[in-house]
PAPA-862139 format. One record per residue (C-alpha): x, y negated, z; residue in one letter. Coordinates in steps of 0.02 Angstrom, whole numbers, padded with zeros to 5 digits, always signed. Layout:
! residues N
XYZA;...
END
This chain:
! residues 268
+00152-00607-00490X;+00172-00713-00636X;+00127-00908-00638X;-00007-00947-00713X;+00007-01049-00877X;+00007-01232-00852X;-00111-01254-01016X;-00280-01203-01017X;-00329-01083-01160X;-00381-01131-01324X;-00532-00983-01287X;-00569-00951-01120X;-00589-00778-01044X;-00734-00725-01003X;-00747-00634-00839X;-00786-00461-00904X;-00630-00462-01004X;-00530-00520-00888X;-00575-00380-00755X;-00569-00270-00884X;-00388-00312-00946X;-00315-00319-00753X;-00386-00158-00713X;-00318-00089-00872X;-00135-00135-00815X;-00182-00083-00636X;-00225+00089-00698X;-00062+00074-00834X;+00057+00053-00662X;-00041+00190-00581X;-00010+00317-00701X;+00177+00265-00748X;+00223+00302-00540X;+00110+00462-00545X;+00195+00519-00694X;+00347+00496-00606X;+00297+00575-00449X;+00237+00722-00538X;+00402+00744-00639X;+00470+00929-00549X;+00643+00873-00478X;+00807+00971-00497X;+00840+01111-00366X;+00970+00991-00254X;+01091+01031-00124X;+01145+00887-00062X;+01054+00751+00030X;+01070+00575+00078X;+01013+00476+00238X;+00990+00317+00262X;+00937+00227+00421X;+00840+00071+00440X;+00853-00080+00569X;+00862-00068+00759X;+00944+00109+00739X;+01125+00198+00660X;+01162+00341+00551X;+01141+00469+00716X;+00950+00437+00681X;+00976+00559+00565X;+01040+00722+00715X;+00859+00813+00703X;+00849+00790+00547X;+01009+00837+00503X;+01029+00990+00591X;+00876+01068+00516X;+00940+01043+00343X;+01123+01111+00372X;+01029+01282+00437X;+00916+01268+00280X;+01097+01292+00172X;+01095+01093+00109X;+01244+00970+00118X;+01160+00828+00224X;+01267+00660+00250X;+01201+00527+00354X;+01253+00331+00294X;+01316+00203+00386X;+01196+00043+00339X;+01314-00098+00373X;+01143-00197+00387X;+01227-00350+00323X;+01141-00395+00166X;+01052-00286+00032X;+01196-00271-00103X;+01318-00207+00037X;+01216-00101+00126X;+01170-00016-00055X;+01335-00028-00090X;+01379+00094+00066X;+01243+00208-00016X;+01316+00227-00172X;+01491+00261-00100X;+01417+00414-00015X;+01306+00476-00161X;+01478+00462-00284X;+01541+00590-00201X;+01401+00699-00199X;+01437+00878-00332X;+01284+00886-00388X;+01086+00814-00387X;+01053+00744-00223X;+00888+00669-00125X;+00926+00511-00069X;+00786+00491+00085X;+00780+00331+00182X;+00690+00268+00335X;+00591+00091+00384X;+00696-00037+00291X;+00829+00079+00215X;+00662+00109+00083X;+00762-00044+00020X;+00891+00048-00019X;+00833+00206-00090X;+00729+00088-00217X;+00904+00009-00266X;+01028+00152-00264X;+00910+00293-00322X;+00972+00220-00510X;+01107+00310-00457X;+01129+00469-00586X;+01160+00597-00456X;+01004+00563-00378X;+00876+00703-00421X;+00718+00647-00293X;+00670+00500-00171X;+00608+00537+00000X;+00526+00403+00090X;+00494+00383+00284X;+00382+00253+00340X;+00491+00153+00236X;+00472+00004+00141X;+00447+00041-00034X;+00463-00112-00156X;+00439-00134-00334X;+00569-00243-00417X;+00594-00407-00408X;+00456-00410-00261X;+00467-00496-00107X;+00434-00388+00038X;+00390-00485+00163X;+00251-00587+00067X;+00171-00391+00001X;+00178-00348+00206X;+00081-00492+00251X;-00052-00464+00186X;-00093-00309+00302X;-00116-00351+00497X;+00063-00380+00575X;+00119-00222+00663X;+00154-00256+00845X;+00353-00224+00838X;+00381-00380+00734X;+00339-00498+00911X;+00486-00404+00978X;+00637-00453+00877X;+00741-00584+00963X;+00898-00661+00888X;+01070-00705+00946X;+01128-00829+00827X;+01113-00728+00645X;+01089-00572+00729X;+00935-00482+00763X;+00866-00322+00856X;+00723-00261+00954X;+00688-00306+01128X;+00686-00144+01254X;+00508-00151+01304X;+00468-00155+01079X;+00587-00034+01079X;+00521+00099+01180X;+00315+00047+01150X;+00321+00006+00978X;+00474+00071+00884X;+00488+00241+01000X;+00317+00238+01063X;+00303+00439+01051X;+00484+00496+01122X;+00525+00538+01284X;+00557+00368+01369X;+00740+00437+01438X;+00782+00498+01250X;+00692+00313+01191X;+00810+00217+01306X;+00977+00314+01226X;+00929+00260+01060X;+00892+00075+01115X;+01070+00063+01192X;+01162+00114+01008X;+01036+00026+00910X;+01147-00055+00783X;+01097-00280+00748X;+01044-00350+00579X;+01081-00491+00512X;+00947-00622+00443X;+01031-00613+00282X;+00974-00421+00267X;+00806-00477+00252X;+00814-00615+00130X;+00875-00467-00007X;+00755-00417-00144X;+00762-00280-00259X;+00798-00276-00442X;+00768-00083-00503X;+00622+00018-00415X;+00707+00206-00444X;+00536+00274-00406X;+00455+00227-00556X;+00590+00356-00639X;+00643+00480-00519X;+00512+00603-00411X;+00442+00534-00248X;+00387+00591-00085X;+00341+00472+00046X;+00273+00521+00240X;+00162+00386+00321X;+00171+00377+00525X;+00011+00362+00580X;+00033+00298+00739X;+00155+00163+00688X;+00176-00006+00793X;+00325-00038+00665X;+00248-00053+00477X;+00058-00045+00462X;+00011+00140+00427X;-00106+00060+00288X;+00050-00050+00205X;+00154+00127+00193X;-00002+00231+00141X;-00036+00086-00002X;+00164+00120-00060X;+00152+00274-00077X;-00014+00272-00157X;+00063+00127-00290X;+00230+00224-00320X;+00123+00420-00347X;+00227+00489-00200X;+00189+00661-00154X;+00122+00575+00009X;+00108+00676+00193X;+00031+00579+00348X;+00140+00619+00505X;+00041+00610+00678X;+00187+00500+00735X;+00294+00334+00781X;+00395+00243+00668X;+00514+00365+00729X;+00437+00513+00653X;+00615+00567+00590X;+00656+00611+00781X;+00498+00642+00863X;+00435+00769+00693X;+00586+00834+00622X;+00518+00998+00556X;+00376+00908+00443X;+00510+00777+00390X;+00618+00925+00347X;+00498+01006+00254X;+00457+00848+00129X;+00654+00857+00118X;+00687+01040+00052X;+00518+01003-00046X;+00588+00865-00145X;+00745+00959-00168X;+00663+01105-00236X;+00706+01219-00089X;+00602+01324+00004X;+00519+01258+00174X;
END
């Protein structure tokens, strides 16, 4: 949001104008993402996955497996979940060597990520799950707060700069819908951030160029179902609502799959 001027107008606005001219730029945004949205994307072959905090790029196994019988090239990334610029930085390693278009699909925070590296040219569709989804320049964590706070976020402790999910957030709010034996596996490999991860913004939002899907969890403890459905909604994603965790990757593979090989022009 811009600051307001520090002068006052030599003609004040009345009030009709100024709703008038804000909604005008709210629609303008509006129909620059659903334009983008609506663009058809390449036929692709190759996709990209990247994983978001509290997990590693094994998230990815269901996932995976579906798309290798489906004929596609899938290759999960390994977030270094360091700070922003690296972990994009490990993105674009892995979508350099990529022969061809490629969707670049990232879960929970990784949503950073696909914003960023999506630039990239080989990238021919986003796919978004429950992930963040940023415009440029924006500061995540103020845009989040003004839903309710998901229950997850009481569950992050710290060791020094690092930071990960408790077990009991872990299995209730981040893996609420898996099997709690299967939920336990994944908290024991779940991978630490560091603060400085968080404090990384943005500066290109590839969806406002490149086609975009996005599936909302609706049963998430981890970002408000309303924050991811209001992403979506802002960027024009081709948008699906998954009756699922945050983990909706692993617990509904086959309609995460589907939104895959949809955005890479493949049949489901």
């Amino acid at each position: 949001m811009n600051k307001q001027d520090d002068h006052q107008p030599k003609c004040p606005m009345n009030r009709r104008t100024f709703v008038g001219l804000v909604a005008a730029g709210a629609a303008s945004t509006l129909i620059r993402g659903t334009a983008a949205a609506a663009r058809t994307a390449p036929k692709a072959r190759n996709v990209v996955l990247v994983h978001g905090l509290f997990a590693d790029g094994s998230s990815w196994f269901e996932v995976i497996a579906r798309l290798q019988a489906a004929g596609l090239n899938a290759t999960a990334v390994q977030n270094p979940l360091t700070t922003l610029p690296e972990a994009v930085a490990s993105a674009e390693r892995v979508l350099a060597r990529q022969d061809g278009p490629t969707v670049l699909v990232g879960h929970s925070f990784a949503g950073m990520i696909v914003t960023e590296a999506g630039q990239h040219p080989n990238v021919s569709a986003l796919v978004y799950v429950a992930a963040r989804a940023p415009d440029a320049g924006e500061d995540y964590t103020t845009l989040a707060k003004t839903f309710p706070a998901p229950p997850a976020s009481a569950g992050i402790v710290f060791d020094g700069d690092e930071g990960r999910l408790s077990e009991t957030a872990f299995l209730r709010d981040f893996a609420g819908d898996l099997p709690k034996a299967k939920a336990k596996v994944l908290y024991a490999v779940q991978e630490p951030f560091h603060k400085a991860l968080l404090a990384g913004k943005t500066t290109h939002a590839a969806w406002r160029s490149k086609p975009s899907f996005y599936a909302v969890s609706t049963e998430d403890r981890t970002i408000n179902p309303d924050l991811e459905r209001f992403m979506a909604k802002r960027m024009g994603a081709k948008m699906i609502e998954v009756k699922a965790s945050h983990l909706s990757l692993i617990s509904q593979p086959d309609e995460i799959t589907r939104l895959i090989l949809e955005a890479a022009g493949q049949p489901a």
